[in-house]
N, CA, C and O atoms as CSV, one atom per row, in Angstrom:
chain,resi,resn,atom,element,x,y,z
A,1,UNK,N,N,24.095,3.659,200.200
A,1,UNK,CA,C,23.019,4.256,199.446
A,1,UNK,C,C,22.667,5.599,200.092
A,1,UNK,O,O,22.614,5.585,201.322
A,2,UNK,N,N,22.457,6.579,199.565
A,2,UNK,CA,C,22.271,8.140,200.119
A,2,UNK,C,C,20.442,7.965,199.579
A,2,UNK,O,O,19.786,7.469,198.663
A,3,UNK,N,N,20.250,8.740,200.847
A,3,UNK,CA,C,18.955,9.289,201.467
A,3,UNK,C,C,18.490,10.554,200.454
A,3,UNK,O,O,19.407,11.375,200.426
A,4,UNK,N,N,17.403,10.951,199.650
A,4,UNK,CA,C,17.026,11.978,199.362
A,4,UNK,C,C,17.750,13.084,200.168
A,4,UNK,O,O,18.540,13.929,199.747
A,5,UNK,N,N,17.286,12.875,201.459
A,5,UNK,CA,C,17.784,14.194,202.601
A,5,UNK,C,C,19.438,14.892,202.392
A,5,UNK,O,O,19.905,16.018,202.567
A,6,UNK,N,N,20.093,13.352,201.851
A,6,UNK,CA,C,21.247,13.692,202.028
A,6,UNK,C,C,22.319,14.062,200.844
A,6,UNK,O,O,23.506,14.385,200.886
A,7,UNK,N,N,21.137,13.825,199.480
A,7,UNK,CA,C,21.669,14.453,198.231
A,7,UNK,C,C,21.434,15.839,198.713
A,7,UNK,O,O,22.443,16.513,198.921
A,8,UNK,N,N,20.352,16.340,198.911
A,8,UNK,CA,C,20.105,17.786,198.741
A,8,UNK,C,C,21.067,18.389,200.098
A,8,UNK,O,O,21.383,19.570,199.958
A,9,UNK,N,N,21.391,17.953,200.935
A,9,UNK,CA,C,22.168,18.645,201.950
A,9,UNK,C,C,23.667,19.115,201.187
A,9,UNK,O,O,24.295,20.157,201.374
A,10,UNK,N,N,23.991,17.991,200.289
A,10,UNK,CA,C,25.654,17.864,199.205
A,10,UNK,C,C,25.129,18.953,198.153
A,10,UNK,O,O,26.070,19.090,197.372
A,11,UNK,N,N,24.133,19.754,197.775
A,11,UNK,CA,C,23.825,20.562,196.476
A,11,UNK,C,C,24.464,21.860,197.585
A,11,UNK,O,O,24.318,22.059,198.791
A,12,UNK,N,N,25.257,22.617,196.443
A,12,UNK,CA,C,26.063,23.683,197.080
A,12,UNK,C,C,25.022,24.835,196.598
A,12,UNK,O,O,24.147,24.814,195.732
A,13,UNK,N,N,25.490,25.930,197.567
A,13,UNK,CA,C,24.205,27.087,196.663
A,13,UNK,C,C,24.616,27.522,195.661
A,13,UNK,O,O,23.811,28.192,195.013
A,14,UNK,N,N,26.133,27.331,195.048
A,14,UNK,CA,C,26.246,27.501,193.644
A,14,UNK,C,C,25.656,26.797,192.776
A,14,UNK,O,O,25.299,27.342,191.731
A,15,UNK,N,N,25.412,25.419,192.994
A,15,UNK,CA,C,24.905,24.224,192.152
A,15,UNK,C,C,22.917,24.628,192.325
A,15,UNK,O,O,22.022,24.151,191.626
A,16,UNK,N,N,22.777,25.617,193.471
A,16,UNK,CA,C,21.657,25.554,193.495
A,16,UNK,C,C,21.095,27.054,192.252
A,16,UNK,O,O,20.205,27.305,191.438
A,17,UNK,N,N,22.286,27.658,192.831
A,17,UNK,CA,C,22.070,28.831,191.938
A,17,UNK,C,C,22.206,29.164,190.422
A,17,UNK,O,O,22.077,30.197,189.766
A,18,UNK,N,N,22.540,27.789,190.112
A,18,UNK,CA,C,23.147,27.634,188.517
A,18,UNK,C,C,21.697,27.072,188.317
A,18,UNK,O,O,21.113,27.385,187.280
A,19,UNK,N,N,20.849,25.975,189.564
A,19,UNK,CA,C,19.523,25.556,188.264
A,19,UNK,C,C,18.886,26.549,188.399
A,19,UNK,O,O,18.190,26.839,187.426
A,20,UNK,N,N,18.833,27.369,189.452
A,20,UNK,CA,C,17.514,28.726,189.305
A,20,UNK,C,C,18.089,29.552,187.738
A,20,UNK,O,O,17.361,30.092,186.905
A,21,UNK,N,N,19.108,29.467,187.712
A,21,UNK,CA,C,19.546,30.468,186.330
A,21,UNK,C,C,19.282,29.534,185.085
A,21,UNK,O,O,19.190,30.107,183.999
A,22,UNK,N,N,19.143,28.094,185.118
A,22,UNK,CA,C,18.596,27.385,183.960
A,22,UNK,C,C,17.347,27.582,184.060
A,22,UNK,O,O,16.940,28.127,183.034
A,23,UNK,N,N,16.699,27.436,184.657
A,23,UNK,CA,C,14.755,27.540,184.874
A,23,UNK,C,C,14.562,28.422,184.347
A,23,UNK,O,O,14.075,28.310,183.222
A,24,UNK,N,N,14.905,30.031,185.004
A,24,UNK,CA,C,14.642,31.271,184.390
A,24,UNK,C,C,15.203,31.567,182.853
A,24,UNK,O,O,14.724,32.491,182.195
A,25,UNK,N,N,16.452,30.553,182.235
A,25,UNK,CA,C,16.433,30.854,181.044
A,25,UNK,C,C,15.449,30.306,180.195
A,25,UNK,O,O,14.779,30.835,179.308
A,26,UNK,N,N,15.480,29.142,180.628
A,26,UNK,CA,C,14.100,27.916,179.918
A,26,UNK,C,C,13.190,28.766,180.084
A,26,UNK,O,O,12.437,28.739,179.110
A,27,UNK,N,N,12.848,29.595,180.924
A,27,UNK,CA,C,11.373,30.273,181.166
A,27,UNK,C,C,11.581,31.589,180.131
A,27,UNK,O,O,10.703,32.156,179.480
A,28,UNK,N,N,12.662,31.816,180.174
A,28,UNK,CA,C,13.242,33.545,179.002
A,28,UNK,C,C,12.820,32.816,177.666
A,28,UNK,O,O,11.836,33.129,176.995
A,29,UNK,N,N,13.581,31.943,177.418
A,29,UNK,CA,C,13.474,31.008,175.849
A,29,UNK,C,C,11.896,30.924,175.443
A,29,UNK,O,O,11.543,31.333,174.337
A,30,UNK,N,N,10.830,30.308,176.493
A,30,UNK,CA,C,9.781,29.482,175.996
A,30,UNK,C,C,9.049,30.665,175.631
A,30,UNK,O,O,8.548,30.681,174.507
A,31,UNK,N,N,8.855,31.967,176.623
A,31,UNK,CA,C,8.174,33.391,176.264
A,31,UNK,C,C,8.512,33.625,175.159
A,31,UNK,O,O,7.773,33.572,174.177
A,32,UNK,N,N,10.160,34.036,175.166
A,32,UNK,CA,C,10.305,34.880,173.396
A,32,UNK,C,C,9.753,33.880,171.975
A,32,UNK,O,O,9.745,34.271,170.808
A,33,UNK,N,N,9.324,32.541,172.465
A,33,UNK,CA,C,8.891,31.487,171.173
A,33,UNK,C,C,7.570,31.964,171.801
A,33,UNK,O,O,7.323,32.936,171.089
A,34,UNK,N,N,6.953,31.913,172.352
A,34,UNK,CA,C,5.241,32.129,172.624
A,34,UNK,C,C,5.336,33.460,171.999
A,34,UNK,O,O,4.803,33.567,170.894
A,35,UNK,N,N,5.874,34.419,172.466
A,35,UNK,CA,C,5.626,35.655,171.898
A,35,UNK,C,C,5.869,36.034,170.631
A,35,UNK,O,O,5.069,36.801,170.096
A,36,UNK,N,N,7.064,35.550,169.885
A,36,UNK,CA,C,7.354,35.949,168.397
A,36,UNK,C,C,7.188,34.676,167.506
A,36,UNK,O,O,7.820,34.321,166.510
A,37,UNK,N,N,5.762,33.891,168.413
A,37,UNK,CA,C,5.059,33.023,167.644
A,37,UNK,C,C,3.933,33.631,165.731
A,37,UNK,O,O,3.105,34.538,165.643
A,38,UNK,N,N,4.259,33.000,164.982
A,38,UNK,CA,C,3.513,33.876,163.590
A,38,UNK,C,C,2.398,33.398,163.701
A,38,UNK,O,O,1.521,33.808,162.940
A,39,UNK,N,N,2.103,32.407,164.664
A,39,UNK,CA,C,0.465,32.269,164.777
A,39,UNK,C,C,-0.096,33.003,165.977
A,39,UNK,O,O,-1.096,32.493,166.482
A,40,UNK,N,N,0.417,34.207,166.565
A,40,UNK,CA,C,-0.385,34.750,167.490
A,40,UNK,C,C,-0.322,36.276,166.618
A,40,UNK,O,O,-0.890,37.192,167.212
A,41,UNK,N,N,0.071,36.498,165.784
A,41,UNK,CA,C,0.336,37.892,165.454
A,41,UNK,C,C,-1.174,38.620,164.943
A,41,UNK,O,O,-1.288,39.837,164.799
A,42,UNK,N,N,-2.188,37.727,164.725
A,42,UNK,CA,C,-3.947,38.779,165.080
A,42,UNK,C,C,-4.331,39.117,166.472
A,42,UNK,O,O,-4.890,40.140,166.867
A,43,UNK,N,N,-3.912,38.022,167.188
A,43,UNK,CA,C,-4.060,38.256,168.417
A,43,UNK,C,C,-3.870,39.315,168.835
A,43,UNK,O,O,-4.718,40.136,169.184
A,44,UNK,N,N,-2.194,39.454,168.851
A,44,UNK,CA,C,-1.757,40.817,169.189
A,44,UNK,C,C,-1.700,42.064,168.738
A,44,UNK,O,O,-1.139,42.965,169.361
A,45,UNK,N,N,-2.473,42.263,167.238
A,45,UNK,CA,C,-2.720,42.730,166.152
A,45,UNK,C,C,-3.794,43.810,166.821
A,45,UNK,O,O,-3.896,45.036,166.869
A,46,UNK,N,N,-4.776,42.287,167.467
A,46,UNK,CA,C,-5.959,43.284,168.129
A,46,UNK,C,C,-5.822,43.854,169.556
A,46,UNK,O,O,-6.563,44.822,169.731
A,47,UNK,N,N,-5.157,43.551,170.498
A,47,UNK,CA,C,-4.588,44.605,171.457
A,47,UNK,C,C,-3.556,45.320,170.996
A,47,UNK,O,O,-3.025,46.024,171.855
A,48,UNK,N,N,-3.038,45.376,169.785
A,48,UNK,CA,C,-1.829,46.456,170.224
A,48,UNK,C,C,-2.813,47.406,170.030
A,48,UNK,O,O,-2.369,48.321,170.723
A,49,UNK,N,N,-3.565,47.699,169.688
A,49,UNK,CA,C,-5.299,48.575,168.982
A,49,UNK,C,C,-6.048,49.087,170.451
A,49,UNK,O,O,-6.656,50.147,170.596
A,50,UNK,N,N,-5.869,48.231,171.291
A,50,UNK,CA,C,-6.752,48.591,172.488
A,50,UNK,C,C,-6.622,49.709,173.159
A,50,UNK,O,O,-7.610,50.201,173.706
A,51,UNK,N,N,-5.481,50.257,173.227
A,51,UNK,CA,C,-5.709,51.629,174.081
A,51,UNK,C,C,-6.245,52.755,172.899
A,51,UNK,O,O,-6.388,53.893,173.345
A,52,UNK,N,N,-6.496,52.606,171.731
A,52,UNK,CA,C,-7.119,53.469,170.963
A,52,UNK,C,C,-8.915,52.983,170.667
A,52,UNK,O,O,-9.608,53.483,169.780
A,53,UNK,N,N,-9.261,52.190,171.397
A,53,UNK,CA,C,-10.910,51.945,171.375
A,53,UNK,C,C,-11.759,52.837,172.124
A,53,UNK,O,O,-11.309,53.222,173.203
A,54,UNK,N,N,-12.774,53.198,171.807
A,54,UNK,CA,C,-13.482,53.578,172.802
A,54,UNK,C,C,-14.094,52.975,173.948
A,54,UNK,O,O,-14.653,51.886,173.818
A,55,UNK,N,N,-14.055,53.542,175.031
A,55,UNK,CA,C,-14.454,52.799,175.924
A,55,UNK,C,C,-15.880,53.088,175.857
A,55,UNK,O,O,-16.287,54.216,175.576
A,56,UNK,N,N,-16.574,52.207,176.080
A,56,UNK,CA,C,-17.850,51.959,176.200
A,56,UNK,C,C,-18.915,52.646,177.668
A,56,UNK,O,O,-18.687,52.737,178.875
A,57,UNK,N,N,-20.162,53.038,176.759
A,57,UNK,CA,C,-20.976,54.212,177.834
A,57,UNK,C,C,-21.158,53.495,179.310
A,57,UNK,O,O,-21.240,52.284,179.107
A,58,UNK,N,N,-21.242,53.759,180.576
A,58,UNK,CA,C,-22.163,53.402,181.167
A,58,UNK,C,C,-23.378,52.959,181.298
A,58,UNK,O,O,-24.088,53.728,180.651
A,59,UNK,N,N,-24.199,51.904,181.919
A,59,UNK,CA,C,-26.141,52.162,181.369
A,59,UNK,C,C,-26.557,53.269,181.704
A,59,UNK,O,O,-27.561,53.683,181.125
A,60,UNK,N,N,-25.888,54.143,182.797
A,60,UNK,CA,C,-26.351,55.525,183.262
A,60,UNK,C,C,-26.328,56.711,182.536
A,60,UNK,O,O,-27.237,57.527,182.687
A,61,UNK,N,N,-25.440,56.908,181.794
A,61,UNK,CA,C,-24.691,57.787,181.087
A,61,UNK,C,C,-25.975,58.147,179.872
A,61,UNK,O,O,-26.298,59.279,179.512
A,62,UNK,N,N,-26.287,57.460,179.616
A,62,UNK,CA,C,-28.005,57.146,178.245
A,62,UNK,C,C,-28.578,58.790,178.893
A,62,UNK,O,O,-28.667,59.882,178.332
A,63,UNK,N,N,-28.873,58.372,180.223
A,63,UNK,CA,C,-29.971,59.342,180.908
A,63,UNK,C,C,-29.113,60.663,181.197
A,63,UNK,O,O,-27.915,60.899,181.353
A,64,UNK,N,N,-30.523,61.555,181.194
A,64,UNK,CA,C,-30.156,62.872,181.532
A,64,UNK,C,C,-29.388,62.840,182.383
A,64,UNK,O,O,-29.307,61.803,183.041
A,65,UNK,N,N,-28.513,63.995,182.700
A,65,UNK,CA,C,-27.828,63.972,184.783
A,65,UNK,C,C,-28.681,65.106,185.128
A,65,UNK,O,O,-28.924,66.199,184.618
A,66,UNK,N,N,-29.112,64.363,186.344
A,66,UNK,CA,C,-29.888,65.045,187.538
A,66,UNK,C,C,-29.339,66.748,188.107
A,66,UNK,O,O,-28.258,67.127,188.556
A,67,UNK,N,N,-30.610,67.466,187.843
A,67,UNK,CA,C,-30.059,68.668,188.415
A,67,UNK,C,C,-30.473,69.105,189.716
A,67,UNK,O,O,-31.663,68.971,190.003
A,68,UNK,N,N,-29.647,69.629,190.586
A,68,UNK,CA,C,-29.890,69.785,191.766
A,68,UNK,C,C,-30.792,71.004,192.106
A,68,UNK,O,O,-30.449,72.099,191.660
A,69,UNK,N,N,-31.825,70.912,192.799
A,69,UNK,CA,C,-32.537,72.095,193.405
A,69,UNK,C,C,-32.051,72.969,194.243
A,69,UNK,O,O,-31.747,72.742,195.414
A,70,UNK,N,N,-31.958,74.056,193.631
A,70,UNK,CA,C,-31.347,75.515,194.119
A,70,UNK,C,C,-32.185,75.919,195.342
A,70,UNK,O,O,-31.884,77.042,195.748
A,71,UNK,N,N,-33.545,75.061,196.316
A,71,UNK,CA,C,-34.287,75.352,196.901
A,71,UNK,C,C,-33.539,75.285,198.039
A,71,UNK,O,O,-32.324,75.099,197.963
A,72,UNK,N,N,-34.170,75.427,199.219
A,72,UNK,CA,C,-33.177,75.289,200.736
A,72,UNK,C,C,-34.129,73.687,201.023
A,72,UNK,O,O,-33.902,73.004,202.022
């Protein structure tokens, strides 16, 4: 009977490097379905919009700006 310890010592770094390249595809796959999901498309509807909003005043910005005295 083999030991946990002693399966993973027998995984070659090719065998290791083939599941990191399944994970990251499973992880490529599940994004492009989250992303070119037809039920998020208001979502993204309303940020693709965001760099054209205005950004909003400061509470400071309301008030005059302070002028400095030309006195010594």
């Amino acid at each position: 009977m083999a030991m946990p310890f002693e399966i993973v010592s027998e995984l070659s770094s090719g065998m290791i490097r083939g599941l990191g390249t399944v994970v990251v595809f499973v992880a490529f796959v599940g994004l492009t379905l989250w992303v070119f999901n037809s039920k998020r498309n208001p979502e993204f509807a309303e940020a693709r919009l965001l760099p054209f909003a205005d950004e909003p005043l400061p509470d400071d910005a309301t008030q005059e700006p302070e002028t400095r005295s030309t006195r010594p």
